[in-house]
KOLGUDO-726419 format. One record per residue: residue number from 1; y, z, x of N, C-alpha, C, O in turn. Coordinates in nm, 2 decimals. Layout:
# KOLGUDO-726419
+-----+--------+--------+--------+--------+--------+--------+--------+--------+--------+--------+--------+--------+
!   k !   n_c2 !   n_c3 !   n_c1 !  ca_c2 !  ca_c3 !  ca_c1 !   c_c2 !   c_c3 !   c_c1 !   o_c2 !   o_c3 !   o_c1 !
+-----+--------+--------+--------+--------+--------+--------+--------+--------+--------+--------+--------+--------+
! NUM !      Y !      Z !      X !      Y !      Z !      X !      Y !      Z !      X !      Y !      Z !      X !
...
+-----+--------+--------+--------+--------+--------+--------+--------+--------+--------+--------+--------+--------+
This chain:
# KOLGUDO-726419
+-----+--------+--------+--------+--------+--------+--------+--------+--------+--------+--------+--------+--------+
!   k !   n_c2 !   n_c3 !   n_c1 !  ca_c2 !  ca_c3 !  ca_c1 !   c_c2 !   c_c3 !   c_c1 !   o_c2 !   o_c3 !   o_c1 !
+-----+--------+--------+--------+--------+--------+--------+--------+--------+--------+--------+--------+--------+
!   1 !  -0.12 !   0.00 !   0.08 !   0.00 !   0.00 !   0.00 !   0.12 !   0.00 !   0.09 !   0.13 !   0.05 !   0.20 !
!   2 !   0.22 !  -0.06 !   0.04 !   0.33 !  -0.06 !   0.14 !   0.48 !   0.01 !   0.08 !   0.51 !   0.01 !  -0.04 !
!   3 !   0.53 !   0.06 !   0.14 !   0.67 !   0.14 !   0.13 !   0.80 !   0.07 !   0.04 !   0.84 !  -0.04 !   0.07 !
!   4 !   0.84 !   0.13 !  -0.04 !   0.94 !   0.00 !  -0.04 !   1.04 !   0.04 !   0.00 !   1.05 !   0.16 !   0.04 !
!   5 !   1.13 !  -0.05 !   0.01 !   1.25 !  -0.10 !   0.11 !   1.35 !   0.01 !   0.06 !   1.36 !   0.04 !  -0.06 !
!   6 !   1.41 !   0.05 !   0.14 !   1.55 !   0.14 !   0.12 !   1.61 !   0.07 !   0.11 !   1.63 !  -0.04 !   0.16 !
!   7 !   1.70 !   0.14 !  -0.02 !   1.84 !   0.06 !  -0.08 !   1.91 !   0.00 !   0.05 !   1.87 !   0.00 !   0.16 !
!   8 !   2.02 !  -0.06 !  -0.02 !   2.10 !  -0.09 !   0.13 !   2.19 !   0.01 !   0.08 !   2.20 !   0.06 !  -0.03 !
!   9 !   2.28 !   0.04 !   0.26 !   2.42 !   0.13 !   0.24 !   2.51 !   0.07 !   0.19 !   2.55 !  -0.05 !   0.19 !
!  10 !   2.58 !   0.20 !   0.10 !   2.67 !   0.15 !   0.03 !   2.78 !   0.15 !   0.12 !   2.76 !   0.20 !   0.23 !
!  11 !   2.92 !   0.08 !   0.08 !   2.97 !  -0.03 !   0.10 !   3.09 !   0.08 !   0.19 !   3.14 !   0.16 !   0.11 !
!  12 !   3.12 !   0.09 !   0.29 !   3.24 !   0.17 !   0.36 !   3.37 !   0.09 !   0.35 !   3.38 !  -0.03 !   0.40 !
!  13 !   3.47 !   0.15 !   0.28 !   3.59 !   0.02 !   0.22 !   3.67 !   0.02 !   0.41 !   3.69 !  -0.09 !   0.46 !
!  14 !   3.70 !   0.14 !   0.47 !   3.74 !   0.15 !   0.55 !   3.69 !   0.06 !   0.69 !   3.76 !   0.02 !   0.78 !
!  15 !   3.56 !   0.06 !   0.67 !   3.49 !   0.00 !   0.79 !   3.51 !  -0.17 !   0.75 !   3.52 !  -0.23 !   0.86 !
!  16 !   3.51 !  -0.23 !   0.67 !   3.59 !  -0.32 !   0.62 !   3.70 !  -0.38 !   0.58 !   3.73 !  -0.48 !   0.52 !
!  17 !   3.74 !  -0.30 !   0.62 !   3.95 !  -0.28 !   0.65 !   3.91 !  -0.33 !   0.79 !   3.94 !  -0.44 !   0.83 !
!  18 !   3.85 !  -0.26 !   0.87 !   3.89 !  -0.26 !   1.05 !   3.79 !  -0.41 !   1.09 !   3.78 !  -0.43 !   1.21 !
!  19 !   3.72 !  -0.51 !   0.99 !   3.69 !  -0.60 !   1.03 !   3.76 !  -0.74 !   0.96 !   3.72 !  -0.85 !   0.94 !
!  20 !   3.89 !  -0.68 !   0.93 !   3.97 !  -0.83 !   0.85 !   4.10 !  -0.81 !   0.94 !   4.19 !  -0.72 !   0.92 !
!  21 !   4.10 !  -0.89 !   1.03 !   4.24 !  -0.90 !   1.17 !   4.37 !  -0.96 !   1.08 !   4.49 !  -0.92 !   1.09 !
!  22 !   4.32 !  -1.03 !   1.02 !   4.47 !  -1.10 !   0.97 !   4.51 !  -0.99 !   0.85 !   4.61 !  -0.91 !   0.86 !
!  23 !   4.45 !  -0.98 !   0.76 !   4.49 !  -0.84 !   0.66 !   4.58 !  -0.75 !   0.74 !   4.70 !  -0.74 !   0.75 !
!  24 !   4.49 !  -0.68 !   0.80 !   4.58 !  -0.55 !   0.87 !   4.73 !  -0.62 !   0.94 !   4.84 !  -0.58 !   0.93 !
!  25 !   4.70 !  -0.73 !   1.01 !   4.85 !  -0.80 !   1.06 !   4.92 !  -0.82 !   0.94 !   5.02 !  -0.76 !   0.96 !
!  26 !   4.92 !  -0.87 !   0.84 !   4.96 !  -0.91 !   0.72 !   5.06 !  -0.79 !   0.68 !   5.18 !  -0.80 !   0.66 !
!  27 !   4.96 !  -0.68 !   0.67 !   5.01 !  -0.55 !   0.62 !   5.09 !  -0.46 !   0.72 !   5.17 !  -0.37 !   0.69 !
!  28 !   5.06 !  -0.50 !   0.85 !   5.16 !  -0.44 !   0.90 !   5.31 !  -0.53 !   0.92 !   5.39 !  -0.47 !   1.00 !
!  29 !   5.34 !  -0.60 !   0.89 !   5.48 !  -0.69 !   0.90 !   5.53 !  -0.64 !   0.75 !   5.64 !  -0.62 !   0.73 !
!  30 !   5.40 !  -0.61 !   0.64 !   5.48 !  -0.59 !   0.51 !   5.56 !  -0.45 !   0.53 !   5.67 !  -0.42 !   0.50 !
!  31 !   5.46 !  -0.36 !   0.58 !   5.51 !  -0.22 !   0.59 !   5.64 !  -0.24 !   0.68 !   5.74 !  -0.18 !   0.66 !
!  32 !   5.63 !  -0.29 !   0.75 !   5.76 !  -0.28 !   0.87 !   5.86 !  -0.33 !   0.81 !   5.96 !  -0.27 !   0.85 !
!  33 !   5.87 !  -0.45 !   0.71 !   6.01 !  -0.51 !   0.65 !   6.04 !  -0.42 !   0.55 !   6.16 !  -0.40 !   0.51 !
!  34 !   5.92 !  -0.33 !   0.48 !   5.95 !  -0.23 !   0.33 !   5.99 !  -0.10 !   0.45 !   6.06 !  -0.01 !   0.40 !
!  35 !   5.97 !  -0.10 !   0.52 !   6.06 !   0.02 !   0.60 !   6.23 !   0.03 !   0.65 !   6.31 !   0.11 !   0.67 !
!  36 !   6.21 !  -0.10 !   0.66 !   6.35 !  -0.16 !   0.67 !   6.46 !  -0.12 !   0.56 !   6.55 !  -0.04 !   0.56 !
!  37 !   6.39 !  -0.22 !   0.47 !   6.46 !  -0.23 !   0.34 !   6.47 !  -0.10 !   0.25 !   6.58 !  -0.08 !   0.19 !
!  38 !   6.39 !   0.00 !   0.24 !   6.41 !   0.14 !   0.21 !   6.45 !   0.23 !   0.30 !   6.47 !   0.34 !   0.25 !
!  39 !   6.47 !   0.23 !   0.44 !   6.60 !   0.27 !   0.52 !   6.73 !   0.26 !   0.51 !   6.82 !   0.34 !   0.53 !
!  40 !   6.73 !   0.13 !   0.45 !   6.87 !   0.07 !   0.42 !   6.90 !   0.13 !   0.28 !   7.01 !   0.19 !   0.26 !
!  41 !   6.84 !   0.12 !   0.20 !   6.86 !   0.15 !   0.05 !   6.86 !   0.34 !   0.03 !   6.90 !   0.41 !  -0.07 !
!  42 !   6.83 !   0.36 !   0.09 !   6.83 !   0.56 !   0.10 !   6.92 !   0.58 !   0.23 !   6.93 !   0.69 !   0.27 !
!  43 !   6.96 !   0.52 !   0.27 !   7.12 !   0.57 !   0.45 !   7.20 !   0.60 !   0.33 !   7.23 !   0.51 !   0.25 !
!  44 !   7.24 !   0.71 !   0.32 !   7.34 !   0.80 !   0.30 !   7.30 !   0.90 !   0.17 !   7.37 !   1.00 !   0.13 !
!  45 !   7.18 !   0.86 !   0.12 !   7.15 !   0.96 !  -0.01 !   7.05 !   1.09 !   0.01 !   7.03 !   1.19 !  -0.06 !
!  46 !   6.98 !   1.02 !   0.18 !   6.85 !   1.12 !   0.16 !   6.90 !   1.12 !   0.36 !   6.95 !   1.03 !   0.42 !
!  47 !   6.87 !   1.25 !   0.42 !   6.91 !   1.30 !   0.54 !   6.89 !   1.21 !   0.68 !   6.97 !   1.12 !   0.64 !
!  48 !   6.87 !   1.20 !   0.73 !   6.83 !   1.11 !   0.86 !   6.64 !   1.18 !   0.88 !   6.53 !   1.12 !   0.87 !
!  49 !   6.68 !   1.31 !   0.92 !   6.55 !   1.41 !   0.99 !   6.43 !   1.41 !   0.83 !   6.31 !   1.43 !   0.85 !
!  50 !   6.49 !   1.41 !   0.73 !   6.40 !   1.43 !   0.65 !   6.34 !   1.27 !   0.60 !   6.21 !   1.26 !   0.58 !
!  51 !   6.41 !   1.18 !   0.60 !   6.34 !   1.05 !   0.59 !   6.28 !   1.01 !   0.76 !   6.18 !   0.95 !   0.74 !
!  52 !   6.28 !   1.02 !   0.82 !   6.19 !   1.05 !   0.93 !   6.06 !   1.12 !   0.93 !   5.96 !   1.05 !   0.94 !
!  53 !   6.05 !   1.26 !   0.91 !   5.96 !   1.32 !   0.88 !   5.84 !   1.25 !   0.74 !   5.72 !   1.22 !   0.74 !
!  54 !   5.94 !   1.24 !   0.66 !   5.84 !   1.14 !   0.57 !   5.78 !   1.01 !   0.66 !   5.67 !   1.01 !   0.71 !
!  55 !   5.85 !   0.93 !   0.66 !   5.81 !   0.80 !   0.73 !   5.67 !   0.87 !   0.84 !   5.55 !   0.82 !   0.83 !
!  56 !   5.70 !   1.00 !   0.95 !   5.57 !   1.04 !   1.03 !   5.45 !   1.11 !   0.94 !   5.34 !   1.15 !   0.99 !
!  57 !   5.49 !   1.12 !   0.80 !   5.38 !   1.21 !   0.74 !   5.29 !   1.08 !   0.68 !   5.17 !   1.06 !   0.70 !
!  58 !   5.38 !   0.99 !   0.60 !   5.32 !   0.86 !   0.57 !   5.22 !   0.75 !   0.65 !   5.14 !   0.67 !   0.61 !
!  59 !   5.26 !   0.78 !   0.78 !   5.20 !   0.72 !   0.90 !   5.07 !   0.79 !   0.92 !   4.97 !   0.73 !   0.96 !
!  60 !   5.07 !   0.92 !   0.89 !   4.95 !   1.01 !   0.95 !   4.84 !   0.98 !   0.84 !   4.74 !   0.92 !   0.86 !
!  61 !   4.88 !   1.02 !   0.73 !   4.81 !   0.96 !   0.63 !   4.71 !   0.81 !   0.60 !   4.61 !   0.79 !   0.54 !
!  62 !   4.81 !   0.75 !   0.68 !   4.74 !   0.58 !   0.63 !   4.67 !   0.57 !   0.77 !   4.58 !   0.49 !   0.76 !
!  63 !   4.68 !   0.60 !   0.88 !   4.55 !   0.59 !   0.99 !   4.49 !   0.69 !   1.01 !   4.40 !   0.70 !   1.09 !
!  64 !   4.54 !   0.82 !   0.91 !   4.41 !   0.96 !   0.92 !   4.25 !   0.85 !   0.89 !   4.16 !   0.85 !   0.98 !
!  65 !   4.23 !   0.78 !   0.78 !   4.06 !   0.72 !   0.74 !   4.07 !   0.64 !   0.86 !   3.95 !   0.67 !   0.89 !
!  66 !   4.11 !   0.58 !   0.93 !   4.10 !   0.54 !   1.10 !   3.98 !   0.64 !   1.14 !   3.86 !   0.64 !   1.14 !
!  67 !   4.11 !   0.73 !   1.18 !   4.07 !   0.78 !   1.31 !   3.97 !   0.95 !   1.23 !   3.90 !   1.01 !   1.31 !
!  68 !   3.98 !   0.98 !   1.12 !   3.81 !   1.05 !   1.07 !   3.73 !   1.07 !   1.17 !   3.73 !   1.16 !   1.26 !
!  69 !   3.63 !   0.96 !   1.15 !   3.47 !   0.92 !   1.20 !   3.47 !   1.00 !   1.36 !   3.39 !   1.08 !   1.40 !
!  70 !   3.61 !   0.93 !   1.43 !   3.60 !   0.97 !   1.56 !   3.63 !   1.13 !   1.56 !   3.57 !   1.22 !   1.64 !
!  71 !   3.72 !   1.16 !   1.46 !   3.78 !   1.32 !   1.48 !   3.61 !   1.40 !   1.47 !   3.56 !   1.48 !   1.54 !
!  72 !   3.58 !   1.36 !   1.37 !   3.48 !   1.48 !   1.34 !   3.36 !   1.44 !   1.42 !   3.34 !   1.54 !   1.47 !
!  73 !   3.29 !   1.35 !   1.47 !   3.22 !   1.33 !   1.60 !   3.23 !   1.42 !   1.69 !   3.16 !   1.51 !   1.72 !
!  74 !   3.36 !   1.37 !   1.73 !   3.40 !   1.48 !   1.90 !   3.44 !   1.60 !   1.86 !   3.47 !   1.67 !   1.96 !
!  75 !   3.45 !   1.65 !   1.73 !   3.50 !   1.76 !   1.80 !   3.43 !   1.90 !   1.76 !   3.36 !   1.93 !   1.67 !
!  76 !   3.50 !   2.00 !   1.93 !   3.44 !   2.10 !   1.96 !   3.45 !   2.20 !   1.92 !   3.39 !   2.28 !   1.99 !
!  77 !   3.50 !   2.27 !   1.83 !   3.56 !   2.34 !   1.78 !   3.42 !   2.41 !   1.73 !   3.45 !   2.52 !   1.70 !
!  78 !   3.33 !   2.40 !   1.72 !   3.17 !   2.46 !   1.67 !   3.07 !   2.38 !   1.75 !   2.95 !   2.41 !   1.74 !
!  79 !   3.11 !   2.31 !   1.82 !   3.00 !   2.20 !   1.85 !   2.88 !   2.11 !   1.78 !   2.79 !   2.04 !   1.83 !
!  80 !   2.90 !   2.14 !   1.65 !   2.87 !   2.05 !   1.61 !   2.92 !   1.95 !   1.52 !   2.84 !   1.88 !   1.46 !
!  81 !   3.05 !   1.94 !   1.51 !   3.09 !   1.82 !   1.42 !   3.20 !   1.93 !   1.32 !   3.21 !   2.05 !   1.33 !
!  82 !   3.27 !   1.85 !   1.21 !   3.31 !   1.92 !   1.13 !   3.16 !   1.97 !   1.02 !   3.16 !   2.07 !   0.95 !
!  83 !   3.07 !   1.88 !   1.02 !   3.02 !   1.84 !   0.91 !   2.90 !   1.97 !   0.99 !   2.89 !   2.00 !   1.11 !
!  84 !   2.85 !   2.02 !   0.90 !   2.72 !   2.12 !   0.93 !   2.60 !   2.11 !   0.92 !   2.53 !   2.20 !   0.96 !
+-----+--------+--------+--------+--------+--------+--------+--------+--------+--------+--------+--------+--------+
């Protein structure tokens, strides 16, 4: 009698993000002109240091599912991973 076949893995959206070169180029020219253009449109209503801060919190956020896989891998903090 023979085994049957393990499903396939389901589908990692992220790991699929990091194999489409022109998307991510795409999207980074859109983010960088919509940074522009809502720099321009909030100079003088919302602070300098606090739209900054936003702009570095927004950044951490959208390459935190990046950089995950590698964070909880390496790190030492228990030695074994985040995951237990």
């Amino acid at each position: 009698m023979t085994t049957p076949a393990p499903p396939p893995p389901a589908p990692d959206p992220v790991r699929w993000l990091n194999n489409q070169p022109y998307l991510l180029l795409s999207l980074t020219a859109l983010f960088w002109a919509g940074n522009i253009v809502l720099g321009r449109y909030v100079a003088g209503h919302v602070p300098p240091m606090t739209l900054s801060c936003v702009r570095w919190i927004g950044a951490f956020f959208m390459l935190l599912p990046f950089a995950w896989p590698h964070l909880a891998r390496d790190c030492r903090c228990c030695g074994r991973g985040f995951r237990s």
